[in-house]
C-alpha positions in Angstrom: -20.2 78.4 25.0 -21.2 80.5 27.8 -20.1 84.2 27.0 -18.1 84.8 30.1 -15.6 82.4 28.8 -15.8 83.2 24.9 -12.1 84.6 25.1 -10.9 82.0 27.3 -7.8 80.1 25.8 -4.5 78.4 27.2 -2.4 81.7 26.2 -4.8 84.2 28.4 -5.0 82.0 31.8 -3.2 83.3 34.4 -0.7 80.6 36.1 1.1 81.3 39.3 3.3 78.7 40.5 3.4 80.3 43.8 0.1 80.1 45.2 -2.3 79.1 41.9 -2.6 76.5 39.4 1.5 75.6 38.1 1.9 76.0 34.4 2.4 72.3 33.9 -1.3 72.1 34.3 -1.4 74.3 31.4 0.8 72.1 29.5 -1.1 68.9 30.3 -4.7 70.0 29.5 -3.0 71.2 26.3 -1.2 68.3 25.4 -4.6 66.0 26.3 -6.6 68.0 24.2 -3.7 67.9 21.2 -4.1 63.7 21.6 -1.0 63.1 23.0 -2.2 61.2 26.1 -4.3 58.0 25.7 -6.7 58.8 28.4 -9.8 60.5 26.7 -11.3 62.0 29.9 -9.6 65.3 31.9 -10.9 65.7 35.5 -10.4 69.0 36.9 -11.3 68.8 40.3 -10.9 70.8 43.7 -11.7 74.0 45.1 -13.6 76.7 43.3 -12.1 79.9 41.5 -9.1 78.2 40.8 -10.1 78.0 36.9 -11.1 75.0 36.0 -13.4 76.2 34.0 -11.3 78.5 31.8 -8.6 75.4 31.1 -11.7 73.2 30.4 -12.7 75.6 27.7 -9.7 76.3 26.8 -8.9 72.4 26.2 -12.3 72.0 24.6 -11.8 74.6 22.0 -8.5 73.0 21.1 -10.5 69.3 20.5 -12.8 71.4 18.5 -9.8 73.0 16.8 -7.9 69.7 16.2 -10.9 67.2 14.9 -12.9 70.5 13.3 -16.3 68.7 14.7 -18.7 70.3 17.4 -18.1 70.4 21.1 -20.9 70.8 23.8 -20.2 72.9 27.3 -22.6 72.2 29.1 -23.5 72.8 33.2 -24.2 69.4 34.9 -27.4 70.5 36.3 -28.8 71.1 33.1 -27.3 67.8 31.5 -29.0 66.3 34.1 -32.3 67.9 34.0 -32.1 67.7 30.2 -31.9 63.6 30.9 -34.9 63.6 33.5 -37.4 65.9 31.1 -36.4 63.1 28.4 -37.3 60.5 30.8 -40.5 62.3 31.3 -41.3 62.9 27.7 -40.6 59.1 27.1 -37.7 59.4 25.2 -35.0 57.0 25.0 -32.5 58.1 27.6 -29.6 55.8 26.4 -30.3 56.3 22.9 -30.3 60.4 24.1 -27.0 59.3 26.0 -25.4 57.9 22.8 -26.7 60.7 20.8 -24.6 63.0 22.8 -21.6 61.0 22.7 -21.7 60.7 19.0 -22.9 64.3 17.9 -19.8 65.8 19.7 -16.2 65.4 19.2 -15.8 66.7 23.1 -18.2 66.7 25.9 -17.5 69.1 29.0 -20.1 68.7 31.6 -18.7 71.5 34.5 -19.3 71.9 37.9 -20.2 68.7 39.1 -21.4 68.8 42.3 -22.9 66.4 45.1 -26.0 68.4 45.4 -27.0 66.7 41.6 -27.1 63.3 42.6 -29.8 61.8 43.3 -30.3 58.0 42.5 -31.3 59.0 38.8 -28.7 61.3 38.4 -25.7 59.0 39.2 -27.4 55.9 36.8 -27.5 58.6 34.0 -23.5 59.8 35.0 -22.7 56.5 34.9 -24.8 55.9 31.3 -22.5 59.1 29.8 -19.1 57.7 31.3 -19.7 54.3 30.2 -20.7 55.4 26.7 -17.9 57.9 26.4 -15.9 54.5 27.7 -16.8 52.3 24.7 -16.9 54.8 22.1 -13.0 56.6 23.5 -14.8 59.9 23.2 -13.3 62.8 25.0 -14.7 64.0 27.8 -14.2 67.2 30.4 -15.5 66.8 34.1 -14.8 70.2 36.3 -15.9 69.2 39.4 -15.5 70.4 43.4 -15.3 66.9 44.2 -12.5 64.7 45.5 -12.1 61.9 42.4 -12.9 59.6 45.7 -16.4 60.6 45.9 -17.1 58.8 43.0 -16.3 55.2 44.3 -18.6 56.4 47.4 -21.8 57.4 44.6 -20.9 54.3 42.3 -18.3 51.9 42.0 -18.9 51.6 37.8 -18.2 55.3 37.6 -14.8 55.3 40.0 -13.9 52.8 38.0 -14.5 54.1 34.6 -12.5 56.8 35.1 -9.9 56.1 37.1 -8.9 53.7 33.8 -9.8 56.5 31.3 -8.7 60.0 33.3 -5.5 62.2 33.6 -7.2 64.0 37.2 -5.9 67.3 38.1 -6.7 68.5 42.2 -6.8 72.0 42.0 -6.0 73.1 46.2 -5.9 76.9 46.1 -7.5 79.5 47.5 -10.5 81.3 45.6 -8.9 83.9 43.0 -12.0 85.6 43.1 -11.3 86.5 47.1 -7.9 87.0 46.5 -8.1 89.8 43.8 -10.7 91.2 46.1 -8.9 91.9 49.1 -6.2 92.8 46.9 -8.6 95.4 45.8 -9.4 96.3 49.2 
C-alpha cells in the first residue's frame, strides 16, 4: 500500500457532484467491493486527479476487509517489469500470472497507461485478465484510457472485460490544479 494513500477510505474521499466525481461512484465501488455486483473487475478510467486511485484503495481495502485474505496495489509499470525480469530469469510467466491471481483475494494494477504497451506488455495484460476471467477473481484497473483503447491494443482483452467490468469514466478537471489556483 503506497503511504500516500494509507488513510484513504470511502468515508474520507471528497465527492462533488458539481464539478467532481458524483457520490454514486462512491456507492458503486463500495457496493462492487461488498460483492453485490456480479462483475469482478472495476475500471476506473479517465482524466488524472480525479481520484481513482483513492476509490480503488478504498474498494480494495474493503475486499481485503470482506474475504480477510491479502490484496496487492500495485503500479502497472512495475507489474509489468516484474513479468519481463521473470521472463528473463526464465521463470514461468503464466505460472507467475496464476500465482498472482491466486495469492490475492484483489488485484489493483493503477495507472495503466499506453506508454506500457509494448507487444509483450499487452500478451502479459491479456495473460492477468484472462486468468482473473477463469478464476472470477476481483480485479481493479485505474487507468487514463478510454475502455476503447483496449479493443484497438487487443480484441481478447476488450472483450474480457467488457463481460466482466462495471467501467466508471471519470471527465473532470485535475483537483490537484483546481485546489491550486484556489490557493492562488
Amino acid at each position: 500500500m503506497p503511504k500516500k494513500f494509507a488513510e484513504a477510505n470511502f468515508r474520507n474521499f471528497e465527492f462533488n457532484e458539481s464539478d467532481g466525481v458524483p457520490k454514486e461512484y462512491g456507492v458503486t465501488c463500495y457496493h462492487w467491493a461488498q460483492g453485490k455486483y456480479a462483475e469482478n473487475c472495476l475500471i476506473l478510467c479517465g482524466n488524472i486527479g480525479n481520484g481513482k486511485t483513492h476509490l480503488a484503495i478504498s474498494a480494495m481495502k474493503e475486499v481485503f476487509a470482506i474475504r480477510t485474505g491479502q490484496s496487492l496495489f500495485i503500479p502497472s509499470g512495475e507489474l509489468f517489469e516484474q513479468l519481463i525480469v521473470s521472463t528473463y530469469n526464465h521463470d514461468n510467466k503464466v505460472e507467475n500470472i496464476k500465482s498472482l491471481v491466486h495469492l490475492y483475494d484483489c488485484l489493483c494494477i493503477d495507472g495503466l497507461e499506453r506508454r506500457h504497451f509494448t507487444e509483450a506488455s499487452i500478451e502479459n495484460l491479456y495473460l492477468l485478465i484472462n486468468r482473473v476471467y477463469l478464476e472470477n477473481s476481483k480485479l481493479i484497473i485505474t487507468t487514463n484510457l478510454a475502455p476503447e483503447v483496449f479493443k484497438e491494443l487487443d480484441e481478447r482483452i476488450y472483450s474480457r472485460l467488457h463481460e466482466m467490468s462495471i467501467i466508471l469514466p471519470f471527465k473532470w478537471d485535475d483537483y490537484r490544479m483546481r485546489e491550486k489556483i484556489a490557493y492562488s
